[in-house]
Every structure is written in structure tokens, then in C-alpha cells.
SETORDREN-90868 format. One line per 10 residues: number of its first residue (from 1); their letters; for each residue y, x, z of C-alpha. Coordinates in Angstrom, 3 decimals, always signed. Each point is the difference from the previous one (the first is absolute). Layout:
BEGIN
NUM> a> Y,X,Z; ... .
//
This chain:
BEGIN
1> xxxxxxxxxx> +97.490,+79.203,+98.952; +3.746,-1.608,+0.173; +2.097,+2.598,+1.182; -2.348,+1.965,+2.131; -0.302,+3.814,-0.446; -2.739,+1.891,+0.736; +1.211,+3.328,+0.740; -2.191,+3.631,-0.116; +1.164,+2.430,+2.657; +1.121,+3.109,+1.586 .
11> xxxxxxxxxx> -1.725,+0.719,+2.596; -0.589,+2.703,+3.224; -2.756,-0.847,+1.951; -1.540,+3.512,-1.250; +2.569,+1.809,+1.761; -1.498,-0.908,+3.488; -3.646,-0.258,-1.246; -3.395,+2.215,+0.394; -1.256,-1.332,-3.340; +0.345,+1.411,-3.342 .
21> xxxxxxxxxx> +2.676,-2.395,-1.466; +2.831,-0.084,-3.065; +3.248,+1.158,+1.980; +3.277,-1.608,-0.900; +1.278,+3.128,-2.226; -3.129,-0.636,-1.931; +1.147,-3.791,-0.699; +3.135,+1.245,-0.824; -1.283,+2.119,-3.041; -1.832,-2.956,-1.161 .
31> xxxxxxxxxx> +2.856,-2.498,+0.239; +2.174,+2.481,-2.035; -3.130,+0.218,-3.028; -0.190,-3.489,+0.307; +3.329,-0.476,-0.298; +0.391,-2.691,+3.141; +3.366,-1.742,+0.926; -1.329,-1.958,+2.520; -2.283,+0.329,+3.336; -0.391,-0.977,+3.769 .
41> xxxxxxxxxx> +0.491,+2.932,+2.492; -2.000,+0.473,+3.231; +1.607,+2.467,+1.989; -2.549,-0.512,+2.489; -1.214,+3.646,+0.122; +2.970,+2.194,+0.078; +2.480,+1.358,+2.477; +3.815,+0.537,-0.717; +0.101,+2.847,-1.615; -3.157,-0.741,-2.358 .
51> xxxxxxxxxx> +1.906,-2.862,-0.960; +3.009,+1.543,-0.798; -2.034,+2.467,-2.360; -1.586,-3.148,-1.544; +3.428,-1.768,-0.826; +1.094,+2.950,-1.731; -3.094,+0.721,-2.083; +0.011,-4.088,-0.444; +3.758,+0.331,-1.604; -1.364,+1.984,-3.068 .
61> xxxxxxxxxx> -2.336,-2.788,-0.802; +0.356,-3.013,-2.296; -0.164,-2.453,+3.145; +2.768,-2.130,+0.420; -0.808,-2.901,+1.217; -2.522,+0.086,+3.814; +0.137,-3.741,+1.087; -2.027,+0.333,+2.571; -0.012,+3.085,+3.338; -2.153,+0.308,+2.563 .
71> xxxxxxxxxx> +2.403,+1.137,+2.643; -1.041,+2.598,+2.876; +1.830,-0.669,+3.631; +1.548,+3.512,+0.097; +2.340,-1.339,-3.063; +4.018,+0.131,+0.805; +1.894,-2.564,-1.479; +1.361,+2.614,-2.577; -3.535,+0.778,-1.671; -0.423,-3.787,-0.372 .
81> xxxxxxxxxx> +3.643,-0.259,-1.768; -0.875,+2.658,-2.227; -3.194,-1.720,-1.295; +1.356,-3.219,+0.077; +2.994,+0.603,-2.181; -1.447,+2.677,-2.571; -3.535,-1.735,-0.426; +0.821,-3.624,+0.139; -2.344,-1.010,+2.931; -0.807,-3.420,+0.684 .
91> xxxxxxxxxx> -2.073,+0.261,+2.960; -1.133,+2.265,+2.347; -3.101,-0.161,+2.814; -0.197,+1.406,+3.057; -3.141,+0.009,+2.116; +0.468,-2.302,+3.561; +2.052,+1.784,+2.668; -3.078,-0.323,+2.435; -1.743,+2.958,-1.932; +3.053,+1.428,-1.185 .
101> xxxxxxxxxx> +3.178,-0.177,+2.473; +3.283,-0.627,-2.207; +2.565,+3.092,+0.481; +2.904,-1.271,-2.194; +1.877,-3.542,-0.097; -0.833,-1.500,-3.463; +1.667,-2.641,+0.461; +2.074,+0.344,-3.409; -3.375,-0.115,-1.872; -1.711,-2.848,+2.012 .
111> xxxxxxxxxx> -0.075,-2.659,-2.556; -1.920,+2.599,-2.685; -2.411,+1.728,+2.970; -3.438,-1.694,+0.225; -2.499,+0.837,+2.832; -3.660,+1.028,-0.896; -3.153,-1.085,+1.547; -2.187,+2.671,+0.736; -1.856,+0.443,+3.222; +2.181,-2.401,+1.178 .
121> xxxxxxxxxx> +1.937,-3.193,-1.243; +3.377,+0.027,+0.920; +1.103,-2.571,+2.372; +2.454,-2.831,-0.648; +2.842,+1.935,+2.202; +0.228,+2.624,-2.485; -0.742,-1.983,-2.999; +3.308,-1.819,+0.488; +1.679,+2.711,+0.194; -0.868,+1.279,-3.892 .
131> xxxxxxxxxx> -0.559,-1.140,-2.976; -3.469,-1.281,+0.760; -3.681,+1.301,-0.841; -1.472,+2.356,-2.094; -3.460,-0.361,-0.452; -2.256,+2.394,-0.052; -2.844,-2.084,-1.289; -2.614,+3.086,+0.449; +0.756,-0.270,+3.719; -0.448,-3.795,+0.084 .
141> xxxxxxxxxx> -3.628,+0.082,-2.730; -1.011,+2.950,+2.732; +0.839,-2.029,+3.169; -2.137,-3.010,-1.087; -2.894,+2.074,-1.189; +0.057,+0.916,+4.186; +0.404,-3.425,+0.879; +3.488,+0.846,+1.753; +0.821,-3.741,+0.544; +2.553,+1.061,+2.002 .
151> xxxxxxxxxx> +2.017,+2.094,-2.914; -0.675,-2.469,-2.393; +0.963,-3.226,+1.704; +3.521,+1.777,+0.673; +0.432,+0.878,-3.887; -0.491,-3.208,-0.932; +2.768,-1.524,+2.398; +2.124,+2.827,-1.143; -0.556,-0.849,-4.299; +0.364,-2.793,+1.231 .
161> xxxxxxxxxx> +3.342,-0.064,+1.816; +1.979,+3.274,-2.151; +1.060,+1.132,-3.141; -2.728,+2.350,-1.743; +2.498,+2.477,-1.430; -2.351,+2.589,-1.395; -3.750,+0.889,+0.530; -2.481,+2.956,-0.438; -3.140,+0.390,-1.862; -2.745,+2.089,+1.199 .
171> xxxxxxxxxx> -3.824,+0.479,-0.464; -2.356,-1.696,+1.697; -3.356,+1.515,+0.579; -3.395,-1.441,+0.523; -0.834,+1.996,+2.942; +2.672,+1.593,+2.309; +0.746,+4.018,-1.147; +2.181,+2.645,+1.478; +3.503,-0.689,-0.323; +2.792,+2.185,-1.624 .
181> xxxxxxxxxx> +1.982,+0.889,+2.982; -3.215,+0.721,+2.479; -4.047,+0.634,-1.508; -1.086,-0.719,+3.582; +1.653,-3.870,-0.576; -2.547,-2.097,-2.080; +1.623,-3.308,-1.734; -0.592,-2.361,-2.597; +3.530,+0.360,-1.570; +0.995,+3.240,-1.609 .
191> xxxxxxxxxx> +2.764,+1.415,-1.856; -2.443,+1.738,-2.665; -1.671,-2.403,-2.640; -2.866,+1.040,-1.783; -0.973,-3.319,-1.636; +1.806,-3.034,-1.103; -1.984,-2.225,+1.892; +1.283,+1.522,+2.755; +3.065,-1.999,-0.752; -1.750,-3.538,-0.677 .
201> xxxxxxxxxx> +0.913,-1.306,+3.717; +3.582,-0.931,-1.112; -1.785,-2.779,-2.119; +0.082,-1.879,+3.780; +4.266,+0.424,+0.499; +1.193,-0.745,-3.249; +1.933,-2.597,+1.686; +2.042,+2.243,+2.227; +0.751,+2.941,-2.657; +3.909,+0.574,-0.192 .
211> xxxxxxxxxx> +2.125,+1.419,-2.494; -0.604,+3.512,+0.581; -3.453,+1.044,+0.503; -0.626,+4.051,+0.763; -2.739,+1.580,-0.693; -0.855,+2.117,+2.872; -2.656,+2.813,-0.800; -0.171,+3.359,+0.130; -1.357,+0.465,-3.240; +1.982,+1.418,-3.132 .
221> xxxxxxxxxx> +2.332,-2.041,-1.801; -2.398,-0.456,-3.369; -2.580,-1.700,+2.325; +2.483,-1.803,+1.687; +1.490,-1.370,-3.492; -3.673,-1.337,-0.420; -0.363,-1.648,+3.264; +3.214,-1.757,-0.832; -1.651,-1.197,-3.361; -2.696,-1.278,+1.861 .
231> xxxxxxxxx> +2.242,-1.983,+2.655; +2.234,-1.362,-2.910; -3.389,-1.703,-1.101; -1.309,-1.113,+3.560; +4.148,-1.448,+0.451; -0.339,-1.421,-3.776; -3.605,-1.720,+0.117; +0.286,-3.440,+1.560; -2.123,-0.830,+2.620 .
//
């Protein structure tokens, strides 16, 4: 695997979600049993002040090292500094501006912010303004099981064209299913795995996996620890 770290993760979908789902204080207990010094954080799901209740409980944990944030657009500069300085972060994501408008300059953090594909692939404007790409590779697998040609004509140019800085890992269903954040939604790619094989599509991007690889599910952090086994031997077997 070189230097490449596959990374379990703290996540907050549940917050905004009608399903029955492992909340973040949940994760926390298991990170502190498991004694964990390192994870990704997606602060996807939480508002200011749930945030602020998260970095404090966080504190009290064994974590010391988070290379990886998925940033929110409601984020001042000062909320970045903190995390950046006390948890070592090497990159951060942010979603495209078109479904997220920026509301802070982050400028000072360009070079370490990388923009996500999700329903949309972030054009070369804002591309050269960051970092460069983080792929979402359950967004990509999901857009060519719809034939998107579309979507996936404009990833390629942009793997092709920017610096992969970080990436997420998601499952991939065989049939689309309700999503997290909305039941009505159906999708192929979900944020809950229930089997492994639900992870077996990254077998077709081995070539465009970067150094820090999050694993983006909702489920608890012992089932996450397994996926990551399982993706250490998909990134490990050679093809």
C-alpha cells in the first residue's frame, strides 16, 4: 500500500436522517474502547453548535491525529485553524460551490482543500482554485451504473488534469435503496454497508486511489475497521 492510509471515520449523516443509524456520540464511545488515535471526520451533518459539542467531547478521546475533514460551507476561518493546528490535517473536501455556495474566503487553506464530486463534478474554474479533486468514487461507480456519460466524461478530464488529494469510500448497492439523508431518494450508493461485496467496485480505480482514502459510512466504527481490512486486500491484490 506505499504510504496510503485508509482511514475509519467520524461521521454525522444520522443527525439529519429518518433512518435508524449509529450517531456520532455513539462512534465516539467506540473509538475511546478501541482505543483509536486516528480517523477522518465528516462534519457533513451538523450545525455550529453540534459541532462545537462534538470538539469538546472529541478532546477527551485518544484521537490525535484526523488527516483528513470533510468541511461544511458555514465554517469560519477560525474553526478550520483550530482543526488544522490541534489535529494535524492534511486535507480537507468541500462539496462544489454550485450545490453549496462558499460563505468564507479560504483562501489560506487552498492548497490542502479538495472539491468532491457528488451530484455534480466540479468544473475546471473552481478546481484551480484548490487543491484539486476528491473523489468520491461511490458517486462516479453510481453515475456509470445510470449511464450518465455526461458526469463521467467530465471526471475523467478532471483525474485527468488535477491532483487527487484525498478520496471517499462508500457502498455500492446492486439495486438503488433509500438514501441516508431522504427514504423517498432511491440510489445505488449508500453510506450504510451491509456486505463486503458491496465494496468490490474499487477493484476498477485502483489506479486513481491517493494517499488518504476515507471511509465514508454510517455504520459503527468496528464494521468500519472491517471494511478497511477488506479494502487493504482489494488495494494489496494485484490486478
Amino acid at each position: 500500500m506505499g504510504n496510503r492510509k485508509i482511514l475509519v471515520s467520524l461521521t454525522s449523516l444520522a443527525a439529519i436522517s429518518d433512518m435508524n443509524l449509529s450517531g456520532w456520540r455513539s462512534k465516539i464511545e467506540e473509538i475511546n474502547s478501541l482505543g483509536l488515535t486516528e480517523i477522518a471526520l465528516f462534519l457533513t451533518g451538523l450545525g455550529k453548535e453540534e459541532r462545537k459539542d462534538l470538539y469538546d467531547v472529541l478532546e477527551n478521546t485518544p484521537i490525535s491525529s484526523i488527516p483528513h475533514v470533510h468541511l461544511r460551507t458555514d465554517m469560519a476561518l477560525d474553526e478550520i485553524d483550530y482543526l488544522s493546528d490541534k489535529y494535524k490535517v492534511e486535507a480537507f473536501n468541500l462539496h462544489s460551490s454550485t450545490e453549496f455556495p462558499l460563505q468564507y474566503d479560504y483562501g489560506k487553506y487552498a492548497s490542502k482543500i479538495f472539491l468532491e464530486n457528488c451530484y455534480v463534478v466540479p468544473g475546471e474554474s473552481e478546481l484551480q482554485k484548490f487543491g484539486g479533486l476528491c473523489i468520491d468514487f461511490s458517486h462516479w461507480e453510481e453515475k456509470k451504473l445510470e449511464n450518465d456519460q455526461n458526469y463521467c466524461e467530465k471526471m475523467e478530464r478532471a483525474v485527468a488534469n488535477y491532483m487527487i488529494g484525498c478520496a471517499h469510500v462508500s457502498a455500492i448497492k446492486d439495486r438503488p435503496i433509500p438514501v441516508v439523508i431522504n427514504s423517498k431518494i432511491k440510489e445505488f450508493s449508500s453510506h450504510v454497508l451491509e456486505s463486503m461485496h458491496e465494496l468490490d467496485y474499487i477493484k476498477k480505480y485502483k489506479k486513481y486511489l491517493p494517499n488518504i482514502i476515507s471511509i465514508e459510512l454510517e455504520n459503527p466504527i468496528q464494521e468500519q475497521l472491517e471494511a478497511k481490512k477488506y479494502l487493504e486486500n482489494i488495494i494489496n491484490t494485484v490486478s
